[in-house]
N, C-alpha and C positions, 0 to 999 in steps of 0.2 A: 883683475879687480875692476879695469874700466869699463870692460866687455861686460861685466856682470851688474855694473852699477849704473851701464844706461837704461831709463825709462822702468826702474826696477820696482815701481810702484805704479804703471801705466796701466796693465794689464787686467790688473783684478776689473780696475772701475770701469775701464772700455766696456767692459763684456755685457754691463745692464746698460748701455745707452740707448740702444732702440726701445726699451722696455717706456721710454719718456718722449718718446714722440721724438727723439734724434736718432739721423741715419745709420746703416750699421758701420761697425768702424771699418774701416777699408784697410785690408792687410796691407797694398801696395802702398800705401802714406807712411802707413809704420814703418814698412821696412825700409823706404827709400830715405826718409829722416834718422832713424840709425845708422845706417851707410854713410848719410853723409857725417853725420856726427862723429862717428869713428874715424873717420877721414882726413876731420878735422885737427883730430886727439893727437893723430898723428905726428902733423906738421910742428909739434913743438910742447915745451910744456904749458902747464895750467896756466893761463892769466889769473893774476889776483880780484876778487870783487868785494868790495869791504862794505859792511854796515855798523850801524852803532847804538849803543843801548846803554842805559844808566838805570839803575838800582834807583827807583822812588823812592822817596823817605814814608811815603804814606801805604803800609802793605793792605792790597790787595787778596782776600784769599782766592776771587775768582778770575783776576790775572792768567790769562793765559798765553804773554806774550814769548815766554822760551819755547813753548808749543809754535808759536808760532816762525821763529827764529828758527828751529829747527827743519821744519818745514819747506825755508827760504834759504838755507842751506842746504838741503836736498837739492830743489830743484834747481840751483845753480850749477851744484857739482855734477849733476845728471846734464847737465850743458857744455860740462868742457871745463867750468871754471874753479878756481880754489877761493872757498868763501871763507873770508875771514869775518870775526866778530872784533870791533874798536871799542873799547871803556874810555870813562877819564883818566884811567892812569896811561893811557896812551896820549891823550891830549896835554898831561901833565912831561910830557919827555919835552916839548918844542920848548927853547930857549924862550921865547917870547910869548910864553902861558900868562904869568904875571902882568905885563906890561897890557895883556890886552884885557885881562880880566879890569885890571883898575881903570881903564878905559872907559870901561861901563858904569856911568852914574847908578849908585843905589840899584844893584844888580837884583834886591831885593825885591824891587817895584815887578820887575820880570817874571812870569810864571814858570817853572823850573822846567817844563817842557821848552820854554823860550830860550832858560842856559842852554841846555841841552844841543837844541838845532845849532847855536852858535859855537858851541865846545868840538862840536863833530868834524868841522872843520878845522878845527885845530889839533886835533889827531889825524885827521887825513894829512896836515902839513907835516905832521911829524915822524909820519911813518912813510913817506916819501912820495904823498900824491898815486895816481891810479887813479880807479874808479871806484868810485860812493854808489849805494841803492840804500833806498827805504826798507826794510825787511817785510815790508809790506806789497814790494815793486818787485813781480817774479815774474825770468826771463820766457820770452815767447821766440826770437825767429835768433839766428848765428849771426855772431859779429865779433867770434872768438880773437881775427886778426885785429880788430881794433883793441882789445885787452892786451896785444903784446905790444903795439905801437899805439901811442895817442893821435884821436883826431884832433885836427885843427894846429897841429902840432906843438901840442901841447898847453893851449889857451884853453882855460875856464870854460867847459861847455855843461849848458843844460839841456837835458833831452828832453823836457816837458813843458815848454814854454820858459817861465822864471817859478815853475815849481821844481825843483831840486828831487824829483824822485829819482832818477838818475843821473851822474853827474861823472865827468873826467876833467884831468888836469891835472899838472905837476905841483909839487908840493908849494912852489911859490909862488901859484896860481890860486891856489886853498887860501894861503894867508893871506894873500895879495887882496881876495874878495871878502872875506873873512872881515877886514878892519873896517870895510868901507859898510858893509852890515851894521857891526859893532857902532858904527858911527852914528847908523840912523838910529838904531833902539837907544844909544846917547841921549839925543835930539828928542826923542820922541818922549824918555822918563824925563828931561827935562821939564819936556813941554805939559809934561803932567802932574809935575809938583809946581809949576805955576799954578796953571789950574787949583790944585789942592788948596793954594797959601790964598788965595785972588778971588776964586768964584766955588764957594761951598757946594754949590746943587752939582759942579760938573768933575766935583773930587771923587776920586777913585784909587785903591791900595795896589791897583795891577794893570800892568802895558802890555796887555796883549800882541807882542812884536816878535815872528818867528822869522827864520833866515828866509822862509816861502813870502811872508808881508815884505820884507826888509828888499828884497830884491825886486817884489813888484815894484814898491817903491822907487828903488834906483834907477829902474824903468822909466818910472814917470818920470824922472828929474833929467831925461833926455842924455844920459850916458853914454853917446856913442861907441861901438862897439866893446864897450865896457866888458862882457861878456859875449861867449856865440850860445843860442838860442837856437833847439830844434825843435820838433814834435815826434819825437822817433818813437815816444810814451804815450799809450792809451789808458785809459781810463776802465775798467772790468765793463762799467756799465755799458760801455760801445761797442764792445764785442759781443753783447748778448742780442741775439736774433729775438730771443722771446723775454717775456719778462719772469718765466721760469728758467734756471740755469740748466735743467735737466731737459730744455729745448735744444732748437739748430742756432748754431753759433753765424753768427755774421763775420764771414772770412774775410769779407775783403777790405777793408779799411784795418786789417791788424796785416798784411799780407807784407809790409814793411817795417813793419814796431819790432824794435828792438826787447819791450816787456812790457807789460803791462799793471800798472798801479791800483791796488784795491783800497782806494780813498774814502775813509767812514767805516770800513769793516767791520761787523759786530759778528759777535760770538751769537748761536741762539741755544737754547735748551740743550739739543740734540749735539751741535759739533760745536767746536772751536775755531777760532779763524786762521789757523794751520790748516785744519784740516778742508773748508772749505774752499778756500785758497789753491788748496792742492785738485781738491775736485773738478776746480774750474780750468787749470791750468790741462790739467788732462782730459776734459772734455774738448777743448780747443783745439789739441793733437792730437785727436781720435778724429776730427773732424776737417782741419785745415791743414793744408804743407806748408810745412817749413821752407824760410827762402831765406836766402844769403844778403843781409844787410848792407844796401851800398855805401862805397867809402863813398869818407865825406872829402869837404874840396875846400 
């Protein structure tokens, strides 16, 4: 099954990339990236990689994010790794769901994508810590070994600056960060139903405050080692050589990334953001090798 399910979606899209003005795909990259990947499979079982998702109240009919989830599922498990998917009824198992929810002033004020970012963590706490991705954040280079052992051993780390597209850490790492979040979007509804009661022009029904603001934030308030902070995450846009994706990719600034984040992603006409997602990720490995992610210290 694993033999058959690496890069088991690679091949069709490789075959038209020179047709776009990208080089032909080079059989020795393929094969020598399977090789290692199996190699890898090897050495032990699957590391867990968790993502998280919650049912909107407002349906969507042209929603296509289990398309996209799916996809982001794929190309993890075509990595080595066992992708799971977190709900809130995962975040509702930690003893300490209640205590942090009431924590949250008028959790109302928050945009439900705002619960959301902060509930994730509280399923990550609850299911024993690991590693978080965005389902939006699909892997690019091997660092299978770190899914079986945590870096930094085992302290809060973000691989995207203090953007959370990917994330490790033990589960009392999760809550540990979690509360101190919780605290600023506190702070911040507070500071905005001042506003509301005090100064009518600067009254507003909504606190734009996700765990990505909430940790900038923490940042600025000079948190010493509060968190470890990498850049091990690129961004889609910096791997693109051309400003068409059906160009030459820009290898070498991804030559170390652990994955890459498709931040703003839009569906268009023709595909979905599964599927372009997918396109992109397979254009990159038709084009660049794969290289072994160095531990961290």
């Amino acid at each position: 099954l694993v033999g058959s399910a690496i890069f088991a979606f690679t091949h069709s899209e490789h075959d038209g990339a020179a047709e776009h003005g990208a080089p032909a795909v080079p059989a020795e990259v393929i094969a020598a990236n399977e090789h290692q990947l199996r190699r890898r499979l090897q050495s032990g079982d699957r590391p867990v990689i968790y993502t998280y998702w919650e049912q909107p109240t407002k349906f969507n009919p042209k929603d296509d994010t289990m398309d996209l989830i799916e996809n982001w599922q794929k190309a993890w498990y075509d990595m080595g790794w066992e992708p799971r998917v977190l709900t809130p009824q995962d975040a509702l198992r930690l003893p300490e769901y209640n205590p942090f929810m009431e924590m949250l002033v008028n959790p109302e004020m928050l945009p439900e994508q705002s619960v959301a970012s902060y509930r994730r963590w509280l399923a990550m706490a609850a299911s024993g810590g690991g590693w978080m991705a965005d389902y939006t954040t699909f892997p690019l280079n091997h660092f299978l070994r770190h899914g079986r052992m945590l870096p930094n051993d085992g302290q809060l780390t973000v691989y995207m600056g203090t953007n959370p597209t990917l994330v490790s850490g033990t589960a009392e790492e999760y809550y540990r960060v979690a509360k101190h979040m919780g605290a600023t979007a506190t702070k911040m509804v507070e500071r905005q139903m001042f506003l509301n009661e005090n100064y009518p022009e600067q009254a507003n029904s909504k606190v734009i405050w996700s765990d990505k603001v909430a940790l900038g934030e923490l940042k600025k308030e000079g948190l010493k080692d509060f968190i470890k902070s990498r850049n091990d995450v690129m961004s889609s846009k910096a791997a693109e050589g051309t400003d068409d994706w059906g160009g030459v990719m820009n290898c070498n600034p991804s030559a170390s990334m652990r994955s890459v984040a498709f931040m703003g992603l839009k569906a268009t006409e023709e595909e979905n953001r599964g599927t372009i997602a997918r396109k992109f990720v397979n254009k990159w490995r038709s084009q660049c090798e794969m290289t072994q992610v160095a531990d961290d210290h």
